[in-house]
C-alpha positions in Angstrom: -2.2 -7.1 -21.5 -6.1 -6.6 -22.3 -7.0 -7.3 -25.7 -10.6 -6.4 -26.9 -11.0 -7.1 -30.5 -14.3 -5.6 -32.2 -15.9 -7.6 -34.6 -17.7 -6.2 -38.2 -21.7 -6.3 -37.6 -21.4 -7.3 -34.4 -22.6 -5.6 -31.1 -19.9 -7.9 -28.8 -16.6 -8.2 -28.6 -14.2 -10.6 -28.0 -11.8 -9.6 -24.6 -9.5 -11.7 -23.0 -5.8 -11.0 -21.2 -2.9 -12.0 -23.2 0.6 -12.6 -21.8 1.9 -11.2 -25.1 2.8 -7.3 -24.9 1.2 -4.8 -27.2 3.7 -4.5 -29.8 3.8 -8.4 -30.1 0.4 -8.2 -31.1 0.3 -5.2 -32.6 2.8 -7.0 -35.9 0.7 -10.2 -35.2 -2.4 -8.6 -36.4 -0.1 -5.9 -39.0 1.5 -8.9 -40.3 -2.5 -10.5 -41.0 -3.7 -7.4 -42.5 -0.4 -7.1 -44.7 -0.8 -10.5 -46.0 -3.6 -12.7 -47.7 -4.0 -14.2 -44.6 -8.0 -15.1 -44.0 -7.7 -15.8 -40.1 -5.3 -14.0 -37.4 -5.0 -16.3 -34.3 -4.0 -14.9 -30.6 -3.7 -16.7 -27.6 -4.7 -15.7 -23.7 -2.8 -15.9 -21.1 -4.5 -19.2 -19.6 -2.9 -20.8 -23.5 -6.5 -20.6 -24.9 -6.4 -20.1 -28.8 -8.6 -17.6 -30.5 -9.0 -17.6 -34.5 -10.6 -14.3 -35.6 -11.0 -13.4 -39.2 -9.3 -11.0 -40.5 -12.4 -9.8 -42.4 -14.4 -9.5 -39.3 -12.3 -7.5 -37.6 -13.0 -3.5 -36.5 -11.0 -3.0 -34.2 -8.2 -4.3 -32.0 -7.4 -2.6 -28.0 -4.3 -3.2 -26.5 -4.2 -1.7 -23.3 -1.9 -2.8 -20.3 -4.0 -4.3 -17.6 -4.6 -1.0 -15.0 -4.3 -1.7 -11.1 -8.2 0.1 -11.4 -9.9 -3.4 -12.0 -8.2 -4.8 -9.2 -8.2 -1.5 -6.9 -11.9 -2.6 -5.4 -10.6 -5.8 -3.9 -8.2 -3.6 -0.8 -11.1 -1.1 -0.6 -13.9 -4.3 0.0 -11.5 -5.4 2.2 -11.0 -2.4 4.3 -14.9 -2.1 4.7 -14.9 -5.8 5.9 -11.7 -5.7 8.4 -13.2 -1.7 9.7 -16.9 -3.7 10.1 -15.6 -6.5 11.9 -13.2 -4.2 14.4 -16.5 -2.0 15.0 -18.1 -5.1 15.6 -15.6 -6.8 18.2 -15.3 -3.4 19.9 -19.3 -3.1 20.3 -19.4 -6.9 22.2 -16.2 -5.8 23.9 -18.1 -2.8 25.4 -20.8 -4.7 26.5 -18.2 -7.2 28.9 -16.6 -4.3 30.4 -17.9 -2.6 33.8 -18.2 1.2 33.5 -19.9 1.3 30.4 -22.3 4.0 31.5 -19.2 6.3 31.6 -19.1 6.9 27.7 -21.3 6.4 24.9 -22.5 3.2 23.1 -20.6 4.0 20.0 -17.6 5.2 21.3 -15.6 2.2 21.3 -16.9 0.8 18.6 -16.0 4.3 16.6 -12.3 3.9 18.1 -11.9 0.2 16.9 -13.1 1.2 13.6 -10.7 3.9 13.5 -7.7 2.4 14.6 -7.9 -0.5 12.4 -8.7 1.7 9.5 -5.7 3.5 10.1 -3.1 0.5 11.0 -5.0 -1.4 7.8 -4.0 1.7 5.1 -0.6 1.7 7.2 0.7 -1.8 7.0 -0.7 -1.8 2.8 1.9 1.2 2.4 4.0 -0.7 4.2 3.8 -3.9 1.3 1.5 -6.4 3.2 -0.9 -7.3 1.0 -4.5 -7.5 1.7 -5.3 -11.2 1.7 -2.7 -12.1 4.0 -3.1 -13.3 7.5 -0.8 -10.8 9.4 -2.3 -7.6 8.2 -5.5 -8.9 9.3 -4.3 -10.1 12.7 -2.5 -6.8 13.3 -4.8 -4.7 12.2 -7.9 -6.4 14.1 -5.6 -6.4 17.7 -4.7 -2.9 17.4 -7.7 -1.8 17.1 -9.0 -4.2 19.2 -6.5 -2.9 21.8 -7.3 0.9 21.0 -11.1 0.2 22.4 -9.8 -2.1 25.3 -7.8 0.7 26.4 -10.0 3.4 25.5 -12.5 1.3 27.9 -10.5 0.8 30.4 -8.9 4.3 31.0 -11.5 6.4 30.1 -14.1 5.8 32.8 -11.0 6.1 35.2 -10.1 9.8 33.8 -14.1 10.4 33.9 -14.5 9.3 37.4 -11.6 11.8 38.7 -12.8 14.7 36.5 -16.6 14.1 38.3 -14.9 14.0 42.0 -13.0 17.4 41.3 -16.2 18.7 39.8 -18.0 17.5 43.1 -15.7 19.0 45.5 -15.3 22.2 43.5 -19.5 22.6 43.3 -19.4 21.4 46.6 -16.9 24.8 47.9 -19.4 27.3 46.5 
């Protein structure tokens, strides 16, 4: 739980996360304002006590912490796994014969792709995105999806050329 408590004359506030749920300190600060008390005390989660008064206080948020604030971290992460798979692919390119048959970003646009995709896949699947195996999976497929596309495509070009040839070559 996310507790923001606004202060009287005061352009801060005091935020912190609290392992207490909203109703808990909802009657912790009723029970303050009911009563003479001069001071209302909270604790965060980490067991760190604070002592507001109860005097001071504006306001008080209680809001159950939202997946939003921690949302980014997958997101950063599927930039960084779809930049290093684009990057593996472009030096994977450039040890292969037959790279004149396709273009320079081709592979690299494959690799990206494919790990995207098997990244987004294996999250809805439960892995979660600071473990090793979603990494590892996701980097060889798409690793494997630019090796393959590398190694067949020229293959498929070459015999697409030759029956070009000999049909140019009948008229």
């Amino acid at each position: 739980m996310d507790i923001s408590i606004g202060i009287n004359n005061s352009p801060r506030e005091i935020n912190f996360e609290s392992a207490q749920s909203s109703s808990e300190v909802e009657s912790i600060i009723a029970e303050a304002l009911n009563s003479d008390a001069k001071f209302v005390t909270l604790r965060d989660a980490k067991g760190k006590l604070y002592i507001v008064p109860i005097a001071a206080v504006a306001y008080v948020d209680s809001v159950k912490k939202s997946l939003a604030a921690s949302d980014s971290w997958p997101n950063v992460e599927l930039l960084f796994v779809t930049v290093i798979a684009a990057s593996i692919a472009a030096i994977l390119r450039y040890m292969l014969p037959s790279r004149g048959m396709y273009g320079s970003a081709l592979l690299p646009a494959v690799g990206a792709a494919v790990t995207a995709t098997v990244w987004v896949a294996l999250l809805w699947a439960g892995l979660t995105f600071d473990g090793t195996w979603i990494w590892v999976a996701s980097l060889v497929a798409g690793g494997g999806a630019a090796l393959a596309t590398a190694l067949l495509l020229p293959r498929h070009r070459e015999a697409a050329d030759a029956r070009a040839f000999v049909e140019l070559a009948r008229s």
